[in-house]
Structures are given as C-alpha cells and as structure tokens.
C-alpha positions, 0 to 999 in steps of 0.5 A: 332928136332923141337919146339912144335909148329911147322908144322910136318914135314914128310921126305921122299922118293917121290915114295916110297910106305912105305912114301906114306902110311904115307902121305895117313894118312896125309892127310885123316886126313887134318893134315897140315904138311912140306914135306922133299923130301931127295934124294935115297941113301942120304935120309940114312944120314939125316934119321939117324940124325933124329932118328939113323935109315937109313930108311924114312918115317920120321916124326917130331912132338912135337920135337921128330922125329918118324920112321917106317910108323907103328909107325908113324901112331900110333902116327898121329892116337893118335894126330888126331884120325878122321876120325879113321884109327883103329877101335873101336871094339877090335877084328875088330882093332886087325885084321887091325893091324895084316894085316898091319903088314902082308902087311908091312912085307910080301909085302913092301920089296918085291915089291920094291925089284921086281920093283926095279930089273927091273928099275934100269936097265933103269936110263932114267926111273928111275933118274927123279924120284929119283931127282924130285923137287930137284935143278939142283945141286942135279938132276946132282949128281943123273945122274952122280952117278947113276952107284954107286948109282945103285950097291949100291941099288941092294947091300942094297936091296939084289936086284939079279935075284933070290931075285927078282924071289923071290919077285915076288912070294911072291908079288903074294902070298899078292895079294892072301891073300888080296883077300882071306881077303875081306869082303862082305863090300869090307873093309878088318876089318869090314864095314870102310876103316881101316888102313889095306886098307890103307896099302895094297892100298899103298903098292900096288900102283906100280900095278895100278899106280894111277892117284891120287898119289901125285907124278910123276910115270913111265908112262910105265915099262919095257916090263918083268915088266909091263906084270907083273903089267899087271897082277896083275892089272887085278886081283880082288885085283888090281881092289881094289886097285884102287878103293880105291885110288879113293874113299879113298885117298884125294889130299895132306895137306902139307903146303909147 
C-alpha cells in the first residue's frame, strides 16, 4: 500500500486491452501517475498481493489498491471528474455504463481469447511483447519458460480450437452491436466521447493496431489471424475504432 500522498500507481500488463483502457482515462484526464509493467503469468502473484485478486490492471491510490478497470475508472472519474467520461444526464450516463459493461463482458475475454489462440503459436511474435522494458534477467525467464507459460495461458484463458471459434464470433457479434449503437453524433451515449467509447475503442484495439498505443504491437499476425483483423478492421465499426484513438487518445501521463 501507498501513502496518500504519493503518485497513483497503476500496474499492469502492456498489451493488454483491459489495462489500456484504464490508461486511456489516465491520461485523458493528465493524471500524473507510475507505471508498473508485471510480467504475463507472474503479473497474478503481485496482483494478489494488491488486492487477493489475480488479475491487472491495478491501480493504487490514497493507499488503497483498486482492481477491475470499471471500478477503477470509478474511482479516477470520482477523484478527476474533467474532462468527464460519465455523462451528466442520467439516462445518457445510464447507457454508457450498460454498453461499458457490454464491451467489458461481451468483448474483452473474447477477443483475447481469439487473438491469443493464434499468438501463442508464434513465441518469435509474441515473448518481445510479454517481456518488453523488463531486464534481461526477467527477458530470459520469459523465453525460457514460455512452453509453460504457454500451456498455462491456454489453461487459465480456456484457450482451445473450439473456445477460440467461439470467441471469434462473439467478437464479430460486439463489432455488430457497436454499429447498431452509433449515434448520428458518431459518439455511442449522446454528442460527447464517453466511457462506452472509450471501452470499446480500447478493447478493440487489436483490430486496427494503432499507431498512438503507448506500447510496441506485432507488426503483423499470423496469416488465419490478420485475414480476420483484416475484416474486422475494414468494417464501419473498425474505421471507428481508429478514428477514435486519433482524435480521442492523448500521449501517456506517467511520471515514470
């Protein structure tokens, strides 16, 4: 735990989408704050020390460790309410909250599970990800434990050929909803970028890849999976996407 008056501190997995959509409200809101960056696997030990939760993102502040991204954007929304992310008006605030947790619930565990079926395939791809900024200590843990690391994502994220068909469609199905949900404004909650943008920008990241994420991607998927992104990417809701990273999503605030 933290004293009070300390920077926040957020931990967390680089690449992964529910962590980038808590640093996207971060740094909207210019909330100086640390960065943590765990390694994937190991990021379960330290995140349960935090909280007795094994999952990131993570984020200390006032001494009091929060996780779940929806709760912790509560909380940074409650602490730095400008620019809001909730809207004023109930019934508007009411729907970005219910597609927020359409997106967290619908979208995040599926395109993961999607994405990560194909990359754990290709370790060239995917260990300079999973060990970027670490020391070479830690960069050579992460290559040489990767078969177990591997076995143990596809275990923990219920990663099969099926699971992941699966996963694909349902991923398929929230680019659907986001369409179906866009306003004349092209903001899904009223005439303002909300948290319901926010949330499926974030989450949908791994479609469009965008230049303005604050951490290296792979440059290019394997062949099954990039003809997918490919796809998605080329659909209205794909083209949003990223048009809302580039007028939406500010450079980083941390401190260090």
């Amino acid at each position: 735990m933290s004293p009070a008056n300390e920077l926040p501190v957020l931990w967390q997995l680089q690449i992964s989408h529910f962590n980038e959509k808590v640093r996207w409200a971060l740094d909207l809101k210019r909330v100086p704050h640390r960065r943590r960056s765990l390694l994937v696997g190991w990021h379960a030990i330290a995140a349960r020390r935090l909280t007795g939760r094994d999952t990131t993102p993570v984020l200390t502040l006032d001494g009091r460790s929060i996780s779940d991204s929806t709760a912790i954007i509560a909380a940074i929304e409650d602490r730095w309410p400008a620019p809001p992310l909730y809207p004023a008006d109930p019934e508007l605030r009411a729907r970005a909250l219910a597609l927020e947790e359409f997106f967290d619930e619908q979208l995040g565990p599926h395109i993961r599970r999607a994405v990560y079926h194909e990359l754990l395939d290709h370790p060239a791809l995917v260990i300079p990800l999973f060990s970027h900024d670490q020391p070479p200590v830690l960069r050579a843990l992460v290559r040489g434990g990767f078969p177990i690391l591997s076995r143990a994502m596809r275990r923990v994220l219920a990663i099969s050929p099926q699971t992941a068909l699966d996963s694909r469609a349902r991923t398929v199905a929230a680019m659907d909803r986001l369409e179906a949900e866009l306003g004349p404004s092209g903001y899904l909650a009223g005439d303002a970028f909300s948290i319901a943008d926010l949330t499926a920008a974030a989450l949908f990241y791994p479609v469009v890849r965008p230049a303005n994420f604050p951490y290296p991607l792979v440059a290019q998927a394997p062949p099954d999976a990039q003809e997918w992104l490919d796809s998605l990417a080329d659909r209205p809701g794909g083209r949003w996407v990223a048009d809302i990273y580039a007028r939406h999503r500010p450079g980083p605030e941390p401190t260090s």
